[in-house]
N, C-alpha and C positions, 0 to 999 in steps of 0.2 A: 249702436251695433245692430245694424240690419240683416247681418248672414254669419249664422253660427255654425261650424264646421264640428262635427263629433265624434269624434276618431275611435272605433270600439274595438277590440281583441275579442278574436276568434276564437272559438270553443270554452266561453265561460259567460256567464251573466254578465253587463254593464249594466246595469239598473243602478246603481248609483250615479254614477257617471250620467248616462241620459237623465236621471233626477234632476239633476244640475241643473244640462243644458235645456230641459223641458221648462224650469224656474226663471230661465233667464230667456228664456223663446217667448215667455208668453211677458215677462216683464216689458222685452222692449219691441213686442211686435216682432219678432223673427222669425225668418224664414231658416231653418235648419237642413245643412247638409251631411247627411251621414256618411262616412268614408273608414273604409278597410281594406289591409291590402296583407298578404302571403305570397310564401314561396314554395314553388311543389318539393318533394321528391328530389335529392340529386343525387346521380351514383358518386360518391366517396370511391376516392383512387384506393385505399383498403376493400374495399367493397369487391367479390369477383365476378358478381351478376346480381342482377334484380330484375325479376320477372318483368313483363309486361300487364298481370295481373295484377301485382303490389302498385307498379307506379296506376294504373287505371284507381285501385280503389282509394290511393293517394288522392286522387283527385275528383273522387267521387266525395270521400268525405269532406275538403276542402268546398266541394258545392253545400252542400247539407252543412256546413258554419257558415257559410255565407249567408244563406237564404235565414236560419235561423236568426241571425246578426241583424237581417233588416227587417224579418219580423219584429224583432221586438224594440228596433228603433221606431219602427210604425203605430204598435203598440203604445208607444209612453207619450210619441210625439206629436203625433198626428191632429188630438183634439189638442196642444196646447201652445202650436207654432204658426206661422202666418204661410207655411209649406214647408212640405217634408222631401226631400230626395237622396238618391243612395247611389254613392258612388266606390267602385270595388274593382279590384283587379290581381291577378295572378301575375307574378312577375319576381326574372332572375337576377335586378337590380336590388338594392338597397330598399325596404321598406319605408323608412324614412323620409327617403326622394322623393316616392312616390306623394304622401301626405304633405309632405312640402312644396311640392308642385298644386299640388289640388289647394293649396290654401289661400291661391293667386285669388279664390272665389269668395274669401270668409274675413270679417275683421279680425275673429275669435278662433283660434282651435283651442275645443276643451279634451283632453287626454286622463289618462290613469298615470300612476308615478312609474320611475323608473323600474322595471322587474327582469331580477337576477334570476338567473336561470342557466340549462344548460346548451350544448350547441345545436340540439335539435329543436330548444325552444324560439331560436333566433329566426327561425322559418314562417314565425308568427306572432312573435313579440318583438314591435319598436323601439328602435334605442333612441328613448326619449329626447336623452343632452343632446343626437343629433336632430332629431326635428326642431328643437329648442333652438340650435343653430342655424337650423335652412331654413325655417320658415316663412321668417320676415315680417311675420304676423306675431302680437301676442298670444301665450300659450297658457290657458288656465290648466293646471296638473289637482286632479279630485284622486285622493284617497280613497283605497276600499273601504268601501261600508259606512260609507259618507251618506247621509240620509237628505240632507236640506243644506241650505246655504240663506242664512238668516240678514248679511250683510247688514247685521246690530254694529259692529265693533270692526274696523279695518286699518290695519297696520301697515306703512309703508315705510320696509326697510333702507332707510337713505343713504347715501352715498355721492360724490361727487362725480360718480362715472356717467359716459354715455349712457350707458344701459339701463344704468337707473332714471336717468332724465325721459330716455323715448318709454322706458315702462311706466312713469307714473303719467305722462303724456295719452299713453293708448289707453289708460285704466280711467279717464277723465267719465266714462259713460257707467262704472262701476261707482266708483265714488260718489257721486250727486245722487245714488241712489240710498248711501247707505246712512245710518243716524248718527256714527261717532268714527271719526276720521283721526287718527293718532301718526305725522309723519317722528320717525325716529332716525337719530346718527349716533351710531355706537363707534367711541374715539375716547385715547388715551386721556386720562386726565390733565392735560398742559394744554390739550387741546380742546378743553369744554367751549371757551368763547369766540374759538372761530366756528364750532358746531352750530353752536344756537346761531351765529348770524347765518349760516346757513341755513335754518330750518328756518329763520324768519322771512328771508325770500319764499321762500316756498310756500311757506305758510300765507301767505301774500297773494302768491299766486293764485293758487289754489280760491281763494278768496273772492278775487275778482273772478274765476270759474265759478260763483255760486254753491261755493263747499266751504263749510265752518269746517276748521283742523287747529289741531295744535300739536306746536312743535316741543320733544322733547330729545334732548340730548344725554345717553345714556354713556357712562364711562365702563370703558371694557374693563372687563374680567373672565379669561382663560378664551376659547376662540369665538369669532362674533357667530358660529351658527349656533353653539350651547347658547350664548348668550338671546339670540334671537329666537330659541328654541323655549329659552326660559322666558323672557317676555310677553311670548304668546302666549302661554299655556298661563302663566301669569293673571293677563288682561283678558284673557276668556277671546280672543280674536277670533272671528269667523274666516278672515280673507288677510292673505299676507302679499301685498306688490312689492314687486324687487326688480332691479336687474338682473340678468344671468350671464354669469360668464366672463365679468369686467377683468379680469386675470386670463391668460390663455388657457386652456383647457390641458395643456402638459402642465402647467404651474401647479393648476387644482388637479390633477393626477398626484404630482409627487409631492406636495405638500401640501394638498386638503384646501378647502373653502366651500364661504357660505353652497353655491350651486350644487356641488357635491356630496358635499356633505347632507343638505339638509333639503333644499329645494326643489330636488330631484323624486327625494323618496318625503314627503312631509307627514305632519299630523294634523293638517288641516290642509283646506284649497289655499292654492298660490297662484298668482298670476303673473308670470314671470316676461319678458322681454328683452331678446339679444337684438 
């Protein structure tokens, strides 16, 4: 991983989040791209006027969280990356797009979890599932108030989807780094032994990647994000790789899954891949 992308929100501290990506800038020699993006100001068809005053200081504070925002990526990054740069834009598209376009430049975007909010929050906070969608890159997602990332203990959620094969794929440069590799397949009990033969390829794999793992096959009980939820907090897990999204994202609307439910908003970093 030689270009880490770190995607920050506007008018609030990311010092966690840059902790991260400052821990893994200097781990593998990287070069770091800071990127943020908003939307100004828009009259609302309820709306019967808005000065010319309102929308200018609209956009005067939007400068002042900007500059702010790469202060202090400069600040965290700068003694601990191989280069720092900052790219930012105001724009009446999709936030999302935007960060998914710029990430043509990163193997890594690291982000903050999904955050609910109201409609005027949407003018500055990213709807993560969809960067998670358009990016094309994998997406490491850090919780507030995440201090370190210790890569002791890392857990890969398995599954027989695409999404899980290119995520543990892209996550090959995380793993070789970390001390204890756990891949797991959460399945009904009639299905423990076609489990394990899949985690034994894997584990195989991985293998010949120069990564000691072992494979375990856990039998579900009630939905597999409790279940993975309970596991990690279990095994004390620093980093959780998954796929996102293996279901359509109407499915996981109307009837819940791992991404939604748990991947999105976590209790530890995830690095996820659609």
């Amino acid at each position: 991983m030689k270009t880490l992308m770190a995607h920050v929100e506007l008018g609030r501290s990311n010092s966690g989040l840059l902790t991260i990506a400052a821990d893994l800038a200097h781990r593998f020699s990287a070069h770091v791209i800071g990127v943020a993006s908003c939307q100004p100001m828009r009259l609302d068809w309820q709306d019967a006027y808005i000065t010319a005053g309102v929308l200018a200081e609209d956009r005067k504070e939007i400068e002042v969280q900007m500059a702010a925002a790469e202060q202090e990526l400069h600040a965290m990054l700068d003694a601990k990356s191989a280069g720092v740069e900052w790219r930012s834009t105001v724009t009446l598209g999709t936030l999302a797009d935007y960060i998914a376009q710029q990430a043509r430049a990163a193997d890594l975007v690291i982000t903050g979890p999904q955050m609910p909010g109201s409609v005027q929050d949407r003018s500055r906070r990213v709807a993560i599932a969809d960067l998670v969608m358009e990016a094309g890159r994998p997406v490491m997602i850090v919780p507030a108030g995440t201090k370190s990332l210790n890569l002791d203990r890392v857990l890969v959620a398995w599954k027989g989807s695409r999404e899980c094969r290119r995520a543990i794929s892209d996550a090959l440069p995380l793993l070789k780094l970390a001390k204890d590799v756990t891949v797991s397949e959460i399945a009904p009990d009639e299905d423990m032994s076609r489990a394990k033969h899949h985690l034994a390829d894997v584990v195989d794999w991985l293998a010949r990647h120069g990564i000691h793992a072992n494979g375990k096959a856990i039998v579900s009980t009630g939905t597999d994000s409790e279940r993975l939820r309970e596991i990690a907090a279990r095994d004390q897990v620093d980093l959780i790789v998954a796929g996102a999204y293996g279901h359509s994202r109407v499915r996981e609307w109307m009837l819940g899954g791992v991404t939604g439910d748990f991947l999105l908003d976590p209790d530890r970093c995830v690095f996820v891949s659609h």
